[in-house]
C-alpha atoms as one frame of an Amber mdcrd trajectory, in Angstrom:
protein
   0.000   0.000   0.000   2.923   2.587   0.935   4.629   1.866  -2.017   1.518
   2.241  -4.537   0.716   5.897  -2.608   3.548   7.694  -2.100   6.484   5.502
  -3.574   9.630   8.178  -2.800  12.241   5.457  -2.655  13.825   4.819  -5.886
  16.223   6.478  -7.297  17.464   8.764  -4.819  20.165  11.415  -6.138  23.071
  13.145  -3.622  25.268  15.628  -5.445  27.970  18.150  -4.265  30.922  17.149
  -1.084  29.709  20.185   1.058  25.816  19.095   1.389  25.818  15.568   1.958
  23.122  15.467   4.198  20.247  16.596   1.450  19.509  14.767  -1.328  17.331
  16.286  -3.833  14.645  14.468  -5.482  12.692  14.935  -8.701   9.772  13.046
  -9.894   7.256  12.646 -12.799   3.929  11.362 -12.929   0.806  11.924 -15.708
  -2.195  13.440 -14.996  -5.505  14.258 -17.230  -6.377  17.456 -18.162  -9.850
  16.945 -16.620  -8.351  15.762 -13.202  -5.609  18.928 -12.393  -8.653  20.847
 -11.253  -9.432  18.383  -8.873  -5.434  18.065  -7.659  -5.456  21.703  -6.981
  -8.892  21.584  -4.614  -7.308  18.631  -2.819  -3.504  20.109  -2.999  -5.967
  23.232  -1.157  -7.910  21.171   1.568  -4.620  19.397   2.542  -4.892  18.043
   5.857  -2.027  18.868   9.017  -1.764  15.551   9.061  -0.236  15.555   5.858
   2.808  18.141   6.048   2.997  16.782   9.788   3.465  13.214   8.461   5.891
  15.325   5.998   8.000  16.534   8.439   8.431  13.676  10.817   9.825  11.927
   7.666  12.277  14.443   7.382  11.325  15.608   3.822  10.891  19.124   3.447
  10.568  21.990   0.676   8.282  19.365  -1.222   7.008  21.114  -4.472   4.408
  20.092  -7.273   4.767  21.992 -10.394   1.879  21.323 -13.155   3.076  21.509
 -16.766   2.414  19.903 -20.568   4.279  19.689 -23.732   1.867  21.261 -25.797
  -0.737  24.225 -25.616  -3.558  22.008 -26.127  -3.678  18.463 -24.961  -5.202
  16.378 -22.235  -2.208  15.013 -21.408  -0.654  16.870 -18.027   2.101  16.516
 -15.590   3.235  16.663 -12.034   6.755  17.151 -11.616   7.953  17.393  -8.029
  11.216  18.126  -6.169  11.839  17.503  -2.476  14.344  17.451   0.189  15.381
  14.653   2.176  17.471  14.940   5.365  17.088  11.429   6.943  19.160   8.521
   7.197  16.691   6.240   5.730  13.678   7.190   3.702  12.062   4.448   3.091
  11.783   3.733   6.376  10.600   7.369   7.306   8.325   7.086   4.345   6.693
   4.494   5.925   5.223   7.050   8.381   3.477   8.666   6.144   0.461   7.052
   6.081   0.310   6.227   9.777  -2.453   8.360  10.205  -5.964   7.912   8.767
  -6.526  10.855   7.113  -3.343  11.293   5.521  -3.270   8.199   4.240  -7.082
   9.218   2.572  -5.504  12.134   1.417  -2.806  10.140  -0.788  -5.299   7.401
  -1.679  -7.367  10.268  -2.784  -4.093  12.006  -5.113  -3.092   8.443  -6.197
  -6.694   7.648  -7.920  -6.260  11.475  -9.886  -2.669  10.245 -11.055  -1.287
   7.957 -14.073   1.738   6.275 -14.096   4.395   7.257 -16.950   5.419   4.196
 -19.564   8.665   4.621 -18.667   8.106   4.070 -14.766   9.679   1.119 -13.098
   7.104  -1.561 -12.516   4.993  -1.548  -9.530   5.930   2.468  -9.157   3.604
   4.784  -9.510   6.094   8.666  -9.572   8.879   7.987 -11.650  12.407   9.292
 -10.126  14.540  11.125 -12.428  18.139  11.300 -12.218  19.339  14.836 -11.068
  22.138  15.828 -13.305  22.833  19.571 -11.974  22.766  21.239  -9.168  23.991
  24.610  -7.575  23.152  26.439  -4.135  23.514  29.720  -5.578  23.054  32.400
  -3.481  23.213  32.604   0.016  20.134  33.621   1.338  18.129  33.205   4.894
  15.164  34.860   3.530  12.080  32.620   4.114  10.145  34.952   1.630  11.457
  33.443  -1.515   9.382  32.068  -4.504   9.878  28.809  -6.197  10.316  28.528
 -10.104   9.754  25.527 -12.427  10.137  24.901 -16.080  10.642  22.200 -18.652
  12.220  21.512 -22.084  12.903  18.362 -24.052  16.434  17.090 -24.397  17.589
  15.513 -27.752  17.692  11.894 -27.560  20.297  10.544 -28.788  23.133   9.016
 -26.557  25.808  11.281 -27.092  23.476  14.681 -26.736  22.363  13.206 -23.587
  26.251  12.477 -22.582  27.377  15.899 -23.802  24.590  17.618 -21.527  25.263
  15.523 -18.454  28.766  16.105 -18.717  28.516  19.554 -19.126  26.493  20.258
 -16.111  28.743  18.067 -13.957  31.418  20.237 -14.759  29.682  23.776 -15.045
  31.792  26.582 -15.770  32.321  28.941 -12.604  31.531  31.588 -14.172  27.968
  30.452 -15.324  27.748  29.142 -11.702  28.540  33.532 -10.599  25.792  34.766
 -12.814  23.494  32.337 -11.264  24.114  33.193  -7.755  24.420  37.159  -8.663
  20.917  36.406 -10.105  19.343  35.657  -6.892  18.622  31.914  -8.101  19.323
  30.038  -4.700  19.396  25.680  -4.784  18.772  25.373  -8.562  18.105  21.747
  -9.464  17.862  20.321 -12.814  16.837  16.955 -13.279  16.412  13.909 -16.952
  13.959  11.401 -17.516  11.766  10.595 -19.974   8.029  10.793 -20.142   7.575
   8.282 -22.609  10.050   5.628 -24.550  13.013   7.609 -26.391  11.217  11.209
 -25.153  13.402  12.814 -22.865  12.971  15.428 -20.746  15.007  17.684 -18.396
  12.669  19.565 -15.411  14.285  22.461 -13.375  13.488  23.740  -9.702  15.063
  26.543  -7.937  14.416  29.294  -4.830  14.226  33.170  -6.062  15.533  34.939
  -3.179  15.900  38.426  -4.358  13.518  41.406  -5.109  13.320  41.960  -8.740
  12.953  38.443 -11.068  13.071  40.218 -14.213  15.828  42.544 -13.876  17.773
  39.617 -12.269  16.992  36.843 -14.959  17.915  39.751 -17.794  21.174  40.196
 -15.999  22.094  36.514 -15.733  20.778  36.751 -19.531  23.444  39.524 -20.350
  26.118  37.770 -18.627  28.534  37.094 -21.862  30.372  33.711 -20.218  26.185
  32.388 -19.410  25.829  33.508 -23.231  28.563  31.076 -24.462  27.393  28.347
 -22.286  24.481  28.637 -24.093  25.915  28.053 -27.588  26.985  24.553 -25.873
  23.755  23.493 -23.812  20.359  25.172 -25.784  21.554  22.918 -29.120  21.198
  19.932 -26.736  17.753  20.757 -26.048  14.353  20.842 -27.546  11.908  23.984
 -27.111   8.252  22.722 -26.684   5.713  24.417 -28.712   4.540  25.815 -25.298
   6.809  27.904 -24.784   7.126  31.727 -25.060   7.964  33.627 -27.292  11.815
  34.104 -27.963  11.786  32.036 -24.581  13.644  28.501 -24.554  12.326  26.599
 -21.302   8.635  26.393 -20.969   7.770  27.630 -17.394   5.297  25.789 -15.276
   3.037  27.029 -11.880   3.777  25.415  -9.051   0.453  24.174  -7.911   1.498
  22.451  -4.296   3.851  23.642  -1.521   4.681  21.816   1.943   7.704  24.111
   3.497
């Protein structure tokens, strides 16, 4: 039963020497058009029990972002990213259901949700594997927002090499222009929603007081500008997205701090 709710055990990423303790967790499941209204009442009428439950499990900063591939379809997603600062999460996951009405309350989210093809069998979330990550500024500010977005990633073996590689050796100077931007904890994370179509999903903490004039800076930053020439090539703009834009940004549409 735990594993068909919740399922927050496979595939669990660490990345960086100087923040052992957290590891970072994104993950994918499908969800019809007709249901995300539905997701966002009960994502609303959340019970205590259910960030409670959260907390006592030691996950935290668990985010639901709500996004599609196309402008109109009745196929939707749920991408998520979490925190984990446990020892062992499976067996703190297993507390999550301990009480009655949290455990409704996933039952409830679980019958709204479809697996992907590509998820492991007997999984219901699918884990992807986070191939970049960054804390960025440093910040205290418990004001911040949260950003999401998505793009597709070319599919072939060595794109998907080139792009991993790159971001596990990120130039320091794109790594500057993030932090100067006020981007704090920016995750980006590769799966694939379906057979041979990947994805790449990013997270990240705005902790300063002005997004546009910050993400135009970061965009006028000349060493970020070469970067680009290496890593937007990799990738493949949705027809979603905006105009002159090259991730498609999704609303976050659940937050447990």
């Amino acid at each position: 039963m735990l594993r068909s709710l919740v399922l927050l055990t496979s595939g669990l990423a660490m990345f960086g020497c100087a923040d052992t303790q957290v590891q970072r967790i994104g993950s994918v499941i499908a969800i019809k058009r007709a249901d995300t209204e539905a997701y966002k009442t009960l994502c609303t009428d959340m019970p205590d029990a259910v960030s409670n439950a959260m907390a006592d499990a030691n996950i935290s900063k668990y985010s639901v972002y709500l996004g599609a591939r196309e402008h109109e379809t009745d196929q939707y997603y749920l991408f998520r990213h979490f925190e984990y600062t446990g020892k062992d999460l499976a067996a703190d996951v297993s507390g999550l259901i301990s009480d009655e009405r949290a455990a409704d309350w996933w039952t409830r989210a679980a019958a709204l949700q479809t697996p992907l093809p590509t998820a492991p069998e007997d999984e219901i979330w699918s884990d992807w594997e986070l191939v970049f990550y960054t804390p960025g500024a440093k910040s205290d500010r418990t004001d911040y927002t949260r950003h999401g977005a998505i793009i597709g990633l070319r599919p072939e073996p060595e794109n998907i090499i080139a792009y991993t590689q790159l971001h596990l050796a990120a130039w320091p100077g794109v790594l500057a222009a993030i932090a100067r931007g006020n981007i704090k904890d920016f995750s980006i994370y590769h799966g694939q929603i379906e057979v041979g179509t990947h994805m790449l999903f990013y997270h990240f903490e705005y902790v300063g007081d002005d997004f546009k004039r910050d993400m135009e800076s970061i965009g006028k930053d000349k060493i970020t500008q070469v970067w680009w020439t290496y890593t937007d090539p990799l990738q493949i703009r949705l027809a979603n997205v905006e105009k002159d834009g090259q991730w498609t940004t999704i609303p976050e549409v659940h937050h447990v701090r």
